[in-house]
C-alpha positions in Angstrom: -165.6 207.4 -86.3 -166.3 206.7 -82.9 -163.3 206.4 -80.4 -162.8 202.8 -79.6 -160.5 201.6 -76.9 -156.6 200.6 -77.4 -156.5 196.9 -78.5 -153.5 195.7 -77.2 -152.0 192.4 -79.1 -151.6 189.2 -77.1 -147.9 189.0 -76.9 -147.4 193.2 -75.8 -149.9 191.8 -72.9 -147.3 188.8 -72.3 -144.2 191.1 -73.1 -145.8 193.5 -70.0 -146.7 190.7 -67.1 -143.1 188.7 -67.8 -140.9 192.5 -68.0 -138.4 193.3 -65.8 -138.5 196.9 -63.9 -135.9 198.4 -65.9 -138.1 197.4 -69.2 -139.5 200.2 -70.8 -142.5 199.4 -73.1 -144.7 202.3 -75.4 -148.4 201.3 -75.4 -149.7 199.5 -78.3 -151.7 202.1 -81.2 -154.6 201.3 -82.5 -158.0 203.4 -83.5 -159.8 201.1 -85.4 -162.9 199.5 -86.3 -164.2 196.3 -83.8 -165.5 192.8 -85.0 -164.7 191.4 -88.5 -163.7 193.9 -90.4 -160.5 194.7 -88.1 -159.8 191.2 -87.9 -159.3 190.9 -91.2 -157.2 194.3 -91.7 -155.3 192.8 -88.6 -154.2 189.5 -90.4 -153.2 191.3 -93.4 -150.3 192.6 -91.0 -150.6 189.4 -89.1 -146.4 188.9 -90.2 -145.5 192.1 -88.7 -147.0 192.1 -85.5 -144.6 190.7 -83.4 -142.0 191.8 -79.8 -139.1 191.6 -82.6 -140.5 192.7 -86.3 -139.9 195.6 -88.0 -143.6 196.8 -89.0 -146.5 199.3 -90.8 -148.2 202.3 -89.4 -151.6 201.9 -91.4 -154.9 204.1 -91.4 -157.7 203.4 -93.3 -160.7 205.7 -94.5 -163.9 205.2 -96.3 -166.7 207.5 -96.7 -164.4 209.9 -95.4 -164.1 209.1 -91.9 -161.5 206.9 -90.5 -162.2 203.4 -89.6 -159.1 201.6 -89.0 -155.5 203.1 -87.5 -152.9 201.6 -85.5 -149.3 200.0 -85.4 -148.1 196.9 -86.3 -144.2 195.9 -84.5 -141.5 197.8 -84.0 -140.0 200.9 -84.5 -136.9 200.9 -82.9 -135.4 197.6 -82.0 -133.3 198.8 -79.8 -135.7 199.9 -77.2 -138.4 198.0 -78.1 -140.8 201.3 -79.2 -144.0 200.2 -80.3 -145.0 201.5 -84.3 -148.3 204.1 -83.1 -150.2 206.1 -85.2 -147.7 208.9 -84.2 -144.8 207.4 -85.1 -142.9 209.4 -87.4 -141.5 207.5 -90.7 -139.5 209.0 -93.5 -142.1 209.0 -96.5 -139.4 209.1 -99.1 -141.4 209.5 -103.2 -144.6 209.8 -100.9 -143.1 213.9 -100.6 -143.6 214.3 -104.1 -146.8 215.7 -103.7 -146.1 218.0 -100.9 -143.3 219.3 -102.8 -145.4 219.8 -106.0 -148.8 221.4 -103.4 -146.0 224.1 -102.7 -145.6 224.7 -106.5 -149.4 224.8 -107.2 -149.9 227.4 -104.3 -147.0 229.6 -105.6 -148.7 229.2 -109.1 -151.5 230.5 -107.5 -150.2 233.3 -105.5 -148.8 234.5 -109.0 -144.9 233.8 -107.6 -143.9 231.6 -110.9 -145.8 230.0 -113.8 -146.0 226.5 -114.8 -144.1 227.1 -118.1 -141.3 229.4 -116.5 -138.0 228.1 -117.8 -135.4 226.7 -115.2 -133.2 229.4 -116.6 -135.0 231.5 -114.4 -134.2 230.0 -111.3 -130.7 228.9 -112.1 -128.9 231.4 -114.6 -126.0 228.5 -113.9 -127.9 225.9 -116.0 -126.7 224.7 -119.3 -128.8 225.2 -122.6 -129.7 221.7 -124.0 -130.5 221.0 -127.4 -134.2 220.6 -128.0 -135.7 223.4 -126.0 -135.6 225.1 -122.3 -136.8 222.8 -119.2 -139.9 224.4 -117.9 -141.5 224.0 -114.2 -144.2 222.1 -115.5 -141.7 219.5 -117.2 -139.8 218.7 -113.3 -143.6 218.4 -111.9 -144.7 216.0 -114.5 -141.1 213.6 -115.1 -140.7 214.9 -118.7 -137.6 217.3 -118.2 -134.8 214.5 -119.4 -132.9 215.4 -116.4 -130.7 212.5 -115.4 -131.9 211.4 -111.7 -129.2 212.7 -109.3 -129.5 209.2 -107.1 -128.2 207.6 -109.6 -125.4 209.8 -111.0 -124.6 209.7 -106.9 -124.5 205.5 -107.2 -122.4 205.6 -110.5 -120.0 208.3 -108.9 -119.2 206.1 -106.0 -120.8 208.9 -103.4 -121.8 207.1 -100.5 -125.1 208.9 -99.4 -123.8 207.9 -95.3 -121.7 211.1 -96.2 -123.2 214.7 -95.7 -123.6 216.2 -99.2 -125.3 219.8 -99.8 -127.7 221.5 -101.7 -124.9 223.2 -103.3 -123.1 219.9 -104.0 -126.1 218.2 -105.4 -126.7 221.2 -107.8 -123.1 221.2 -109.0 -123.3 217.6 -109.9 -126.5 217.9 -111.9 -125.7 221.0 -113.8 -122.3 219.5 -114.6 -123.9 216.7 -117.3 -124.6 218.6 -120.2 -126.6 216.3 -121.7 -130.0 215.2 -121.2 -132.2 211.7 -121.7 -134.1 213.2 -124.1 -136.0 216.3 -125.9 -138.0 218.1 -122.2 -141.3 217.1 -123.0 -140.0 214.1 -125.8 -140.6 210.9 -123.0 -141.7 210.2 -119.6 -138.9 209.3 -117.1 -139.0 209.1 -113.2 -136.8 211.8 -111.7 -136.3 212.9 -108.4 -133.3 215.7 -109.9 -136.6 217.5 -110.9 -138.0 217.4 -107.9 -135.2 218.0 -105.7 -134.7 221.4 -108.1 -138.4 221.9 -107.3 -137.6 222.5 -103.9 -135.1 224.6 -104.7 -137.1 226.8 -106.9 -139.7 227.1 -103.9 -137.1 228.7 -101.9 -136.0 231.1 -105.0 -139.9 232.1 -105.3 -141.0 232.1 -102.2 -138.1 233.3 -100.5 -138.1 230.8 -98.1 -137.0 227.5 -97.3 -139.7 224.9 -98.6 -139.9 223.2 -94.9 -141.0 227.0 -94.0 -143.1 227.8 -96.5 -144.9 224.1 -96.4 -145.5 224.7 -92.3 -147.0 228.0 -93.1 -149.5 227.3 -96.3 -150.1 223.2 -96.0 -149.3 221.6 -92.1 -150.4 224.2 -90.0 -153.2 225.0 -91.6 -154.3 221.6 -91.9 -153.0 220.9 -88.4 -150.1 218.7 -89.5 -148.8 219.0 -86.1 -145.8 215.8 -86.4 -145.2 216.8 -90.2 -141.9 218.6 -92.0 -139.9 218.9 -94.8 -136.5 217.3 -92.8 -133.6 219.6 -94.3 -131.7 219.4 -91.0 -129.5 216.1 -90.1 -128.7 217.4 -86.6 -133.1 218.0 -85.5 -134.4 215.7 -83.1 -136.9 214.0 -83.9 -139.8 212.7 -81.4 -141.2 209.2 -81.8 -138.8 208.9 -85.2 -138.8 205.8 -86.5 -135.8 203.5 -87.7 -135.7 201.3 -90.8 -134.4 198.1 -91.5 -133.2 195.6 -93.9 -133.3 191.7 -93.2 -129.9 190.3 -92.5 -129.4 186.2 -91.4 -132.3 185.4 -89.0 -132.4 189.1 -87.7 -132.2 192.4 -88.7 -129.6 195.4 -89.6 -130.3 199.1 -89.7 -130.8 200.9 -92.8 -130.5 204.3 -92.0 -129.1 207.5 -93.3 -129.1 210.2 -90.6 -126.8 212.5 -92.7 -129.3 212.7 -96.3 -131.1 215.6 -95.3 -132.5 216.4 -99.2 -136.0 217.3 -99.8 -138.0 217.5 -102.9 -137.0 214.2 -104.2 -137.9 212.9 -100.4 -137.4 214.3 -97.1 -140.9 214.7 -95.8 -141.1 212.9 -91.9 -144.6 212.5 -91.2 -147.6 210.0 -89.4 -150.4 208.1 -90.3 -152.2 210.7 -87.9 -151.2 213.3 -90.1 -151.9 212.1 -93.6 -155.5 211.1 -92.9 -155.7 215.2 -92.3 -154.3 215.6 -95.6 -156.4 212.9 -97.5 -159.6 214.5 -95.8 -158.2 218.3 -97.8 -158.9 216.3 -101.0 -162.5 216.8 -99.9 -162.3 219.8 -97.9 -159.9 222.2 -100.0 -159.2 223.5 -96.6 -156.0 225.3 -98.4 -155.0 226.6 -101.7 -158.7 228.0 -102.9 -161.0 226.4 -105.7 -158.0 225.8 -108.4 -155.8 224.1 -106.0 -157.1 220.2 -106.2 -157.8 220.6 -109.9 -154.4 221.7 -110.6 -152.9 218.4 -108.3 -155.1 216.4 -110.4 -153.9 217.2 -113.6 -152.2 215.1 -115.8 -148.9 215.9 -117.6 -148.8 216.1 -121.3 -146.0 214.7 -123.6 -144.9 217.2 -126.7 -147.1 215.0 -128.8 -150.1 215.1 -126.9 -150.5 212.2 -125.1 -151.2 212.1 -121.6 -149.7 210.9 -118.5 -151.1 209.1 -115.4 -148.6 211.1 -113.5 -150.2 214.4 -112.0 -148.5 216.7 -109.3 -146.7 214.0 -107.0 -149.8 211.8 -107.4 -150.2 208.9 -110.5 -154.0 208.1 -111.6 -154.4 204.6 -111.7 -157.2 202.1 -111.3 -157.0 198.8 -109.0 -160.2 196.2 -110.2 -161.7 199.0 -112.1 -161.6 201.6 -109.2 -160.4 204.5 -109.7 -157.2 205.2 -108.4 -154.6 208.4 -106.8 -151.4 208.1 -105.3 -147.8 207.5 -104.7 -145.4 205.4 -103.2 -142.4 205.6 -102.1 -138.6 203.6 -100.8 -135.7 204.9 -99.1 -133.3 203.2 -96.5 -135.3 200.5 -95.4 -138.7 202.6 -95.4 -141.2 201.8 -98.3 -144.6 204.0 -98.0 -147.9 204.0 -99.6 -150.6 206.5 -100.0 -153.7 205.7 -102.4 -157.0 207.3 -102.5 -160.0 205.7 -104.1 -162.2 209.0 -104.6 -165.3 207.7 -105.8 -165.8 205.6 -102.7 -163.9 209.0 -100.9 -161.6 205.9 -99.2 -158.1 205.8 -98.6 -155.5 203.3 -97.6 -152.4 204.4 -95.7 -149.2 202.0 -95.0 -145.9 203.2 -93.9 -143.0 200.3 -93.2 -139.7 200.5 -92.0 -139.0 197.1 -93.4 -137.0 197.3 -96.6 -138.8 193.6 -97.3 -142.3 194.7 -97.2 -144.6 195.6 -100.1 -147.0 198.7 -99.1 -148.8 199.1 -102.4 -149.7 195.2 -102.4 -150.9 195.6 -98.7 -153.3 198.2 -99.0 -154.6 196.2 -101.8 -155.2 193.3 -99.7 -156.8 196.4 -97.0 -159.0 197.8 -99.8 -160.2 194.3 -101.4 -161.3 193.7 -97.5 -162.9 197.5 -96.8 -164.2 198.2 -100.2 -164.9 194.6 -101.5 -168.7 195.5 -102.2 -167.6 197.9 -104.5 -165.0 195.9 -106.1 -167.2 193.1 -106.7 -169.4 195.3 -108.5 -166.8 196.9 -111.0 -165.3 194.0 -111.7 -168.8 192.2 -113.2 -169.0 194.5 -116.2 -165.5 192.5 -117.0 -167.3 189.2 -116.8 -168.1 187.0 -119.0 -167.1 185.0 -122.9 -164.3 186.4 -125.2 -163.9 184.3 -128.3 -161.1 185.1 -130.5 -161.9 184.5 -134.4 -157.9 184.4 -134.9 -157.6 181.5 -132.3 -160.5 179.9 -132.6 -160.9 180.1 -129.2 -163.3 181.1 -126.4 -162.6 182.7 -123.1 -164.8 183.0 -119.8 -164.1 185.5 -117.4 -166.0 185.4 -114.4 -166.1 187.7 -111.2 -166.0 186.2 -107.8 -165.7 188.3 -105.1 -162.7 190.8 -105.1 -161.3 188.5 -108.2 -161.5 188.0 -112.1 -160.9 184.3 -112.9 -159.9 182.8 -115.5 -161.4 180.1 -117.1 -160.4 177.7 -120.3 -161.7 174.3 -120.6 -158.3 172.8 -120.9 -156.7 175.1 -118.0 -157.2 175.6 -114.4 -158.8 178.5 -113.5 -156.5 181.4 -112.5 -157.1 184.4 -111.0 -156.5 187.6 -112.4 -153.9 190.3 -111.0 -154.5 194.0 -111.6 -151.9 195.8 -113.7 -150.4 199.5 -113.5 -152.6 200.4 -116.8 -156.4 201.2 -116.7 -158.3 197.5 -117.6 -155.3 195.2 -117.6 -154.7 192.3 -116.3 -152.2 189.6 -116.1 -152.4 185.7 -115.3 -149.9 185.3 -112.9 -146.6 183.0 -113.8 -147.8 183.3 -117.3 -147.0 186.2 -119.2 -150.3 186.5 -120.3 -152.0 189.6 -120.2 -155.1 190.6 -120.8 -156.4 194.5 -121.8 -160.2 195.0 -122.0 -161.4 197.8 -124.5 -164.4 200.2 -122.7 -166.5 202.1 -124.9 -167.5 205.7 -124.2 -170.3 204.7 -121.8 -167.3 202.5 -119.9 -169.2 199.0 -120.8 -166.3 196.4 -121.5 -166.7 195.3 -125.0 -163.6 193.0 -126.4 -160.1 192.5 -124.6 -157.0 192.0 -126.3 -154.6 189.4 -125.2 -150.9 189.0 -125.2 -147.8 186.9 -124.1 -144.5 186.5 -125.2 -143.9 186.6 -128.7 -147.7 186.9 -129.7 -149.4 190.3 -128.9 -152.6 192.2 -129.4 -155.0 189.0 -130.2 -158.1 190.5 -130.2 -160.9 188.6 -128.3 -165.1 190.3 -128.9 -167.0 189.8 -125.7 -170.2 187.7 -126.6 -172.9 189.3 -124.8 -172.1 193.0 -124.8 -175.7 194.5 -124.3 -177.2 196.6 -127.3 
């Protein structure tokens, strides 16, 4: 991209002329693309942009190459610091898939196998009944572990207090039951990840905030990035989170929880864009490293899993989707990569409020809406239901599937978690379109309440 000067927003222009001498004010950030296009990324953060908001630290990327960065508000209200590109946010679940790139790299150096039991790592670990908790069942969420957060919450442990590796191994290994069978369900826990780190440092032989600057953010040049296992570090340009409270705000911030696995990673905007671009370069970790982040878990009976190594497969309007979120404190972070259109949409807030994943939908309907539109028109068009005696038109306008009955207003569609579904907002309805093997949309089934699975045949699916 080519540099572009520093826009600075009307009221940081106002907040400099009317300043007093003792007022210290950070430039504005922003690296991003002129005319209509970064108006209308702008007015997506329109609400945050303000002298006194909490805000987003947002890059964008398509065709590889960035095309939109810079802050929006504040982040530190105390001393009015702008949000920059280098501002330095806690990325809470967004770690995940640092955490599990060190376990790939170690699988690849040979230093532990996917299928090693826990047992090996920590000899101080219960047996449970149904079989031995593997490496690959932490990576994946199908160990049963119960999530040490919230043992923490139900044993009254306020996580202001300083609480140690040690401590947070005791309290796990103590339950000697699980949730379930490893490999039986899928179930969200950041105890497997937090023992992920943890078995990096048993394998490795080093901490993982050492052995993640050596092998993934030096190499990459990751220069503002680390695993944050030390409460008493400063931090340059860190930023504070907050929570709404009355017509203001109140800090949310926990300068004591020093875990990593689970969380823990401190990074920038500027510094993810360098790791999005390795999902193209496989600057590190050799030919079997991406494949191996890509892959989806497996449940005992065979099914598979949208959840990879720290990153979910998804789909957003029929795009193919990877990438996590996260929320900590008051920080909420999003990272999702569109690989077919090699795009990706970056948003990190320290505003417990704010929605990342539904923002950088808003920023890819704007940056990718060509390519939108065209996935969404092999949904289009009439669905008639033999059971209901009913007929259905879908229709694709723009970035949006609508809805259309002839005794309903037209509603537009929202994009569910699961691969072709959608929902009718303040409904209940959903709808789930059936793809053949050549992906051409061929009937939807539609549910709501009480009545599921009604299946509706698209009229003019072509021969």
């Amino acid at each position: 991209m080519a540099s572009n000067p520093r826009r600075v927003p009307p009221w940081i222009v106002l907040a400099i002329l009317t300043a007093t001498a003792s007022t210290s004010i950070a430039p504005a950030a922003a690296d991003e693309a002129s005319g209509e296009l970064a108006e209308q990324i702008d007015q997506v953060f329109a609400r945050f942009d303000k002298p006194d908001s909490p805000g987003c630290a947002v890059a964008v990327m398509r065709q590889g190459q960035v095309i939109h960065k810079r802050g929006y508000g504040i982040a530190n209200l105390d001393y009015g610091i702008l949000i920059a590109s280098d501002s330095v946010f806690y990325l809470a679940s967004v770690s995940k898939q640092f955490t599990a790139a060190c376990i790939a790299l170690l699988v690849q150096e040979g230093k532990l196998s996917l299928d090693d039991p826990l047992s090996k790592f920590f000899p101080e670990f219960p047996e449970y009944d149904g079989g031995p908790i593997t490496v690959r069942h932490l990576v994946h969420h199908t160990s049963g572990l119960r999530d040490y957060l919230t043992l923490m919450s139900l044993g009254r442990r306020r996580f202001e207090d300083v609480t140690s590796v040690d401590e947070v191994l005791e309290l796990i290994t103590r339950h000697q039951e699980l949730n379930f069978a490893p490999g039986e369900k899928y179930l969200y826990s950041n105890s497997g990840y937090f023992l992920l780190s943890e078995i990096v440092r048993r394998a490795a032989g080093k901490s993982m905030r050492e052995y993640a600057r050596e092998k993934i953010f030096e190499p990459l040049g990751m220069k503002n990035t680390r695993f944050h296992d030390d409460r008493s570090e400063i931090v340059k340009n860190r930023v504070i989170s907050y929570m709404p409270q009355g017509d203001g705000y109140q800090i949310s911030y926990l300068a004591n929880f020093d875990q990593v696995g689970s969380g823990g990673l401190l990074s920038t905007v500027d510094d993810l864009v360098l790791w999005v671009r390795n999902f193209e370069s496989n600057q590190i970790g050799g030919d079997g490293f991406l494949p191996l982040m890509k892959t989806r878990g497996k449940l005992n009976d065979g099914s598979e899993l949208d959840y990879a190594f720290g990153l979910s497969h998804g789909q957003y309007k029929g795009l193919t989707t990877l990438g996590h979120g996260g929320a900590m404190m008051g920080f909420r972070t999003h990272l999702v990569g569109f690989p077919d259109q090699r795009a990706a949409v970056i948003v990190l807030a320290n505003l417990g409020t704010a929605n990342p994943a539904e923002l950088a939908e808003q920023v890819a309907d704007v940056v990718l809406a060509e390519a939108i539109g065209e996935s969404l028109k092999r949904y289009a068009g009439r669905y008639t239901s033999d059971e209901l005696d009913v007929t259905y038109e879908i229709a694709a306008e723009g970035t949006d599937l609508v809805l259309k009955h002839t005794r309903e207003v037209p509603g537009k569609l929202a994009p569910l978690d699961d691969a072709h579904a959608f929902s009718l907002p303040g409904t209940g309805i959903e709808l789930h379109f059936t793809a053949d093997d050549a992906g051409q949309i061929t009937a939807c089934r539609v549910g709501s309440g009480r009545a599921q699975n009604i299946r509706f045949a698209k009229d003019d699916v072509s021969p």
